[in-house]
FIKOLZA-1660 file (N, C-alpha, C; in steps of 0.1 Angstrom, whole numbers, plus 5000, padded with zeros to 4 digits):
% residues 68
   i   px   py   pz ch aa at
   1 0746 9109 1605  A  X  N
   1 0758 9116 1604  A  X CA
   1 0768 9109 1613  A  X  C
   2 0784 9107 1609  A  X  N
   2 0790 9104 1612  A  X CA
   2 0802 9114 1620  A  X  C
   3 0805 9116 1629  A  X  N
   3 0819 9124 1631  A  X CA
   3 0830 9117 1634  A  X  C
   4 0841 9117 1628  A  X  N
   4 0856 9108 1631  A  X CA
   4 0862 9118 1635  A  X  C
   5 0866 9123 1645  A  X  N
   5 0877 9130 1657  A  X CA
   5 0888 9119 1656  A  X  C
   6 0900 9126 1656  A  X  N
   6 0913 9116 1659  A  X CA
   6 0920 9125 1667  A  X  C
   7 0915 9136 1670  A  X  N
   7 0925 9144 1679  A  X CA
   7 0944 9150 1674  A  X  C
   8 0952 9153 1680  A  X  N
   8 0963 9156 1672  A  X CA
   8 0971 9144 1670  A  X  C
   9 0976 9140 1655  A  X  N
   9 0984 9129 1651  A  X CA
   9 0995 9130 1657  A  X  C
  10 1002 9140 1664  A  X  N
  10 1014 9142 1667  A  X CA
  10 1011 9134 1686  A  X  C
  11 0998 9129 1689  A  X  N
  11 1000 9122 1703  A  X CA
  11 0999 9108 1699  A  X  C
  12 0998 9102 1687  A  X  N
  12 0995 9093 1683  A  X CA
  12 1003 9086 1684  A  X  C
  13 1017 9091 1688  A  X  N
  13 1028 9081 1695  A  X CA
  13 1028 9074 1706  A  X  C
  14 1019 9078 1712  A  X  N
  14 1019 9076 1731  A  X CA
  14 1005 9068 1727  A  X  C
  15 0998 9062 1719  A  X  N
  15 0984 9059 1725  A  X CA
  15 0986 9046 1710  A  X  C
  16 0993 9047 1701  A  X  N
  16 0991 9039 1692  A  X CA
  16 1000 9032 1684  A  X  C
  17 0999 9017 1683  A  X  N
  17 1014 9012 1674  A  X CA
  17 1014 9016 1662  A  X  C
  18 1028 9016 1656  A  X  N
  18 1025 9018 1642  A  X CA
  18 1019 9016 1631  A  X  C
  19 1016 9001 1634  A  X  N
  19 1008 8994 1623  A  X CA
  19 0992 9002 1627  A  X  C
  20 0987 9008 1637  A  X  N
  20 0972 9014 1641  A  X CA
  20 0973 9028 1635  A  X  C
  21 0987 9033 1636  A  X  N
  21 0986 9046 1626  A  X CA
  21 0986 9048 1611  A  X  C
  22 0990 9036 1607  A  X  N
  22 0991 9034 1594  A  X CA
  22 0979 9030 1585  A  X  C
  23 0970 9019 1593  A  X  N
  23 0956 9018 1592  A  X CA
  23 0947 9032 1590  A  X  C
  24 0948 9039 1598  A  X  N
  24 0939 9052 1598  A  X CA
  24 0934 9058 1583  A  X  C
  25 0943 9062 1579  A  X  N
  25 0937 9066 1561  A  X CA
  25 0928 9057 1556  A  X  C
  26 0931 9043 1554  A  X  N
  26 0927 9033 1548  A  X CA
  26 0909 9029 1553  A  X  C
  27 0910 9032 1572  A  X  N
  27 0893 9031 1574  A  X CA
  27 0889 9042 1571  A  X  C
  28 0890 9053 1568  A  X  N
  28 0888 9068 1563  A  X CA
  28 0883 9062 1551  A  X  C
  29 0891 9059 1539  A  X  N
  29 0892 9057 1527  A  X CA
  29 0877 9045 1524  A  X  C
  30 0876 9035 1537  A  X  N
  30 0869 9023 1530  A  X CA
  30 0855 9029 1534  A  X  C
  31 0858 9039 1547  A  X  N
  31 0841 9044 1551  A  X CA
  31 0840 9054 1540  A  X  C
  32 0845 9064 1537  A  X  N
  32 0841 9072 1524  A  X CA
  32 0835 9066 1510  A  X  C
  33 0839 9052 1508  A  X  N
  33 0835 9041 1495  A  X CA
  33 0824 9038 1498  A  X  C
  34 0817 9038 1508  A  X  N
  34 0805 9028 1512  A  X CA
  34 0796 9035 1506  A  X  C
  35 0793 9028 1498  A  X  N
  35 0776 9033 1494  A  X CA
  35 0766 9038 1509  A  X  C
  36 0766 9049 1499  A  X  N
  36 0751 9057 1507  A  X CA
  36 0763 9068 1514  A  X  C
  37 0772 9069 1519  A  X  N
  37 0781 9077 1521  A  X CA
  37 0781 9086 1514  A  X  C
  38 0782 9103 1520  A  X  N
  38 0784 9112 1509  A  X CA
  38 0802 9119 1525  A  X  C
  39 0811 9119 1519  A  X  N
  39 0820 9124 1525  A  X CA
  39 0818 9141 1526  A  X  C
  40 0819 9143 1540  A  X  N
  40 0826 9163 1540  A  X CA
  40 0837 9163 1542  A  X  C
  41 0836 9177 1547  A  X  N
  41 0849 9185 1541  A  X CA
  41 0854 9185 1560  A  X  C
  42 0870 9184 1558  A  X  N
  42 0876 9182 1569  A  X CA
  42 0872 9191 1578  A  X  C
  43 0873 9193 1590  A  X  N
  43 0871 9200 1603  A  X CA
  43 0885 9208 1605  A  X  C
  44 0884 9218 1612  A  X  N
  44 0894 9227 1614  A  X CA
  44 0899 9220 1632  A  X  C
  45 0910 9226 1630  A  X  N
  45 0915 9222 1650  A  X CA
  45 0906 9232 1653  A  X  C
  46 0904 9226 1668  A  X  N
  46 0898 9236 1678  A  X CA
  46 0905 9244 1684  A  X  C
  47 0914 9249 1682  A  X  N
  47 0922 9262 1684  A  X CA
  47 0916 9271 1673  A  X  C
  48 0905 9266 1662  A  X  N
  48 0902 9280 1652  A  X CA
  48 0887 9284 1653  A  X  C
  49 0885 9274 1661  A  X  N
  49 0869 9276 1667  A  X CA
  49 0865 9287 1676  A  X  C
  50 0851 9289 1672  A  X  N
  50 0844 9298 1684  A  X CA
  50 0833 9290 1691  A  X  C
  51 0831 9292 1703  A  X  N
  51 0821 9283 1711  A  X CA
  51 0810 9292 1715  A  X  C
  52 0797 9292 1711  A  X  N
  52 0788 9302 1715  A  X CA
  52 0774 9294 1725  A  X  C
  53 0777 9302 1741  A  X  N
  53 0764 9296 1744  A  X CA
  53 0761 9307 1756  A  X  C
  54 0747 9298 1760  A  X  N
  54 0741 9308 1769  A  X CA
  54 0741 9303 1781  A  X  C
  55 0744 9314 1792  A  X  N
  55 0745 9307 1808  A  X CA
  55 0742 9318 1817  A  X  C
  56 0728 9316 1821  A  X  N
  56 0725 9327 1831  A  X CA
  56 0718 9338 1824  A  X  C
  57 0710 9329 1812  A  X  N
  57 0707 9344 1802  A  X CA
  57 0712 9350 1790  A  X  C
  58 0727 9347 1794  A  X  N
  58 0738 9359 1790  A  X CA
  58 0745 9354 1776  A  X  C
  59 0748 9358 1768  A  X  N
  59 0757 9349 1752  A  X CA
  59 0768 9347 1763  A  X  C
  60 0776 9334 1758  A  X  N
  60 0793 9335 1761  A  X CA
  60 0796 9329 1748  A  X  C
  61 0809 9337 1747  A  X  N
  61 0816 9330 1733  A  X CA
  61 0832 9327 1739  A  X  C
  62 0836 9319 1734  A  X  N
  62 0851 9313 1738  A  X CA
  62 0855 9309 1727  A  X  C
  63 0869 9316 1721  A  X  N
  63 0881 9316 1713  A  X CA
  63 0883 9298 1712  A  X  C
  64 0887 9296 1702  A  X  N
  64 0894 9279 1702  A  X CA
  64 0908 9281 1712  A  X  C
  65 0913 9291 1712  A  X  N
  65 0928 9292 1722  A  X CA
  65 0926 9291 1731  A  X  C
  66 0912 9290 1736  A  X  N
  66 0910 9290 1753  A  X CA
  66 0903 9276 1756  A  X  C
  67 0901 9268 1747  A  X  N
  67 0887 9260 1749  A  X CA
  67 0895 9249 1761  A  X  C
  68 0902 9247 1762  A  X  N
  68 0908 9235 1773  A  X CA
  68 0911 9241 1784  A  X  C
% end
């Protein structure tokens, strides 16, 4: 399994030239062609997430609005 995180496009200003934003689709595009690849389905932000774990026994669950 593969996971590709890019985080929010909108910081992609601060961390990347244009021509590295522009690329992005395209290594998306060429890893989804490769044989033996079966592509899913996009990920939601983690602001829509629930986080479920155990500490001390106990469930904890945490909202995506809280996760940072």
């Amino acid at each position: 399994m593969l996971l590709i995180t890019h985080g929010d496009p909108k910081a992609w200003d601060d961390r990347l030239s244009q021509d590295e934003q522009q690329a992005i689709p395209a290594e998306y595009q060429a890893i989804e062609q490769t044989p033996g690849v079966i592509p899913g389905r996009w990920m939601r932000p983690p602001e829509t997430a629930t986080t479920v774990r155990v500490q001390d026994g106990k469930t904890l669950t945490t909202d995506g609005r809280s996760w940072r």
